[in-house]
C-alpha positions in Angstrom: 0.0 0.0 0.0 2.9 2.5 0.7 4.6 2.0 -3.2 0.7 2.4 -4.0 0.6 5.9 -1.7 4.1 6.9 -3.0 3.1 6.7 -6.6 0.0 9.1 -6.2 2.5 11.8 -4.4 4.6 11.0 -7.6 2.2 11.7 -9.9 0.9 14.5 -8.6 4.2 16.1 -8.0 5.8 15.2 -11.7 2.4 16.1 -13.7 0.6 19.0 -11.5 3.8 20.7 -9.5 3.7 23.9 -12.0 0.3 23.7 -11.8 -0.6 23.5 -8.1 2.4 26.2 -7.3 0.2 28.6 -9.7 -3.3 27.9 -8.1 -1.6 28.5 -4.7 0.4 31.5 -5.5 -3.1 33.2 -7.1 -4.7 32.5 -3.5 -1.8 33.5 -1.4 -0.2 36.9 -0.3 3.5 35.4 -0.2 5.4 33.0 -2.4 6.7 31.4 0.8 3.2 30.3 1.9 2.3 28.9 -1.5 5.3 26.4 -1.1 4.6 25.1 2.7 1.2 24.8 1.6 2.4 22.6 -1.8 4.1 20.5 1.1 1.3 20.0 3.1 -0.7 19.4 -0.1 1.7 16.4 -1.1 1.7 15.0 3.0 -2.2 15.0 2.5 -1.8 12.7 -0.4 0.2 10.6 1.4 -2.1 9.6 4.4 -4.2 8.6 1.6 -5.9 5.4 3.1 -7.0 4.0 -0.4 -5.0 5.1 -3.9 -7.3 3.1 -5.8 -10.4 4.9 -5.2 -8.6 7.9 -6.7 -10.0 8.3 -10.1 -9.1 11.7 -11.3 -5.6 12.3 -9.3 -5.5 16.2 -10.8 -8.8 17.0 -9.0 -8.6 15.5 -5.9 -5.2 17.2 -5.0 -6.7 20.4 -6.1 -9.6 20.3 -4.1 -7.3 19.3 -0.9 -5.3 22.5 -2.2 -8.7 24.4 -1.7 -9.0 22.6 1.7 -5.5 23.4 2.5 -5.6 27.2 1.7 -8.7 27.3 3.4 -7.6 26.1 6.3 -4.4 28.0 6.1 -6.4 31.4 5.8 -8.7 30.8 8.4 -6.1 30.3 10.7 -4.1 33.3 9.6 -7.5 35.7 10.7 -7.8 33.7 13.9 -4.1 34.7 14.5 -5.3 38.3 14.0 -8.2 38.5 15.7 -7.6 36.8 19.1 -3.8 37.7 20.0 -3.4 37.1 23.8 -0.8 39.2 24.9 0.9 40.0 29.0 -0.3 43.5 29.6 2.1 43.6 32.1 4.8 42.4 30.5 3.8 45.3 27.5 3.0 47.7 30.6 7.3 47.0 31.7 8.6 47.2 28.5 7.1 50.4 28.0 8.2 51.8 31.1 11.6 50.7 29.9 10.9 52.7 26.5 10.5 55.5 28.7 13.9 55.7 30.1 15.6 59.1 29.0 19.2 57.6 28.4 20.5 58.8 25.4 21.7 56.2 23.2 24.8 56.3 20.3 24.5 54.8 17.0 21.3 56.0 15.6 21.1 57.1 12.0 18.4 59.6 12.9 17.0 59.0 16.0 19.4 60.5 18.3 17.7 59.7 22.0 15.6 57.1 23.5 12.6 59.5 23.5 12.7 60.0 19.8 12.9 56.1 20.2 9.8 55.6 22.0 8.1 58.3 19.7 8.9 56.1 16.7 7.7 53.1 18.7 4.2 54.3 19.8 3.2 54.6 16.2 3.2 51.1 15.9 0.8 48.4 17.9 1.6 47.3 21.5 2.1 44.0 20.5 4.7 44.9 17.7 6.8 47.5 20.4 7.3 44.2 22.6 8.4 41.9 19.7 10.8 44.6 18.7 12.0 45.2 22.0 12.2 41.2 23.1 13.8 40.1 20.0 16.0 43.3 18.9 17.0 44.8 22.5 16.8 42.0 24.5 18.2 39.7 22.7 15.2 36.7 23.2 14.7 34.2 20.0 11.4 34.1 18.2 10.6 30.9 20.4 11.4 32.9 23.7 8.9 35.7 22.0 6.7 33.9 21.0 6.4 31.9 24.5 6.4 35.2 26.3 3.8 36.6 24.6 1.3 34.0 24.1 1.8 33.9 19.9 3.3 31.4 17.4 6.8 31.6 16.0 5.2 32.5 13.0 3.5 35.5 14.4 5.9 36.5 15.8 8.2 37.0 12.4 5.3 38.2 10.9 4.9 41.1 13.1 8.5 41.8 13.7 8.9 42.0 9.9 6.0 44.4 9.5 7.3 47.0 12.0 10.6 46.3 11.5 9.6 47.8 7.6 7.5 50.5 8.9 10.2 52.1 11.3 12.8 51.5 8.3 10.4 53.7 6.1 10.4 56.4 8.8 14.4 56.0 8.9 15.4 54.4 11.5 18.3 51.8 11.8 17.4 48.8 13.6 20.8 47.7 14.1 21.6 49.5 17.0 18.6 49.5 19.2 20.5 46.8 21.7 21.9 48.1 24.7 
């Protein structure tokens, strides 16, 4: 049964690859999300109980693409609606922000205070991910554990503010202590 599981991952993977990277890409925001969902897509096909009721191989991985990105975006709005997050851990690290040491190394923010006025444009939750990961030195695991998010929230958010402050021009390369 496993050569029989192995060819229908084969198939689909010689024949529809081009194919099912298109139809994801088309429904996805980020090329990188198109191909872990392609991998998920082809791991589906394997836990296939029974290859042999399989009659149109082309249409059933397409529809567990449709499941798949589905699933996916479902999960990504959950992710933005329901982020539990410390407020006391946000409610030190701004308090932190507010410490009037003037720092060196800033392309054009010069003290902390123009630091925390960058920062308060941008949502709590993104200040502490900057702060954590940048300052402090934590991994996106330790973030993410901190703050009650996934790894992969945490990267996402980081990377958003991380591009917002850059468009404001500010260099993130020195905001450790």
């Amino acid at each position: 049964m496993a050569r029989l599981k192995g060819n229908l991952v084969a198939l689909a993977f010689e024949r529809y690859r081009g194919g099912l990277q298109r139809y994801l890409m088309r429904r996805l925001d980020h090329a990188h999300n198109a191909q872990d969902l392609a991998q998920e897509v082809y791991l589906r096909l394997l836990r296939v109980e029974d290859t042999d009721l399989v009659k149109q191989p082309q249409a059933y991985m397409y529809r567990i693409a449709s499941h798949v990105v589905y699933e996916f975006k479902l999960r990504d709005e959950r992710e933005k609606e329901h982020i539990a997050v410390d407020s006391e851990l946000l409610a030190a690290l701004a308090e932190q922000i507010a410490d009037p040491t003037v720092t060196q190394g800033w392309r054009h923010v010069s003290t902390e205070r123009d630091l925390q006025s960058l920062l308060t444009q941008l949502p709590a939750t993104e200040q502490a991910i900057i702060l954590m990961q940048k300052r402090d030195g934590m991994s996106y695991k330790e973030v993410a554990e901190a703050l009650g998010l996934s790894v992969h929230t945490v990267k996402k958010y980081l990377f958003r503010a991380l591009l917002q402050l850059r468009q404001i021009g500010w260099d993130d390369q020195e905001i450790s202590r």
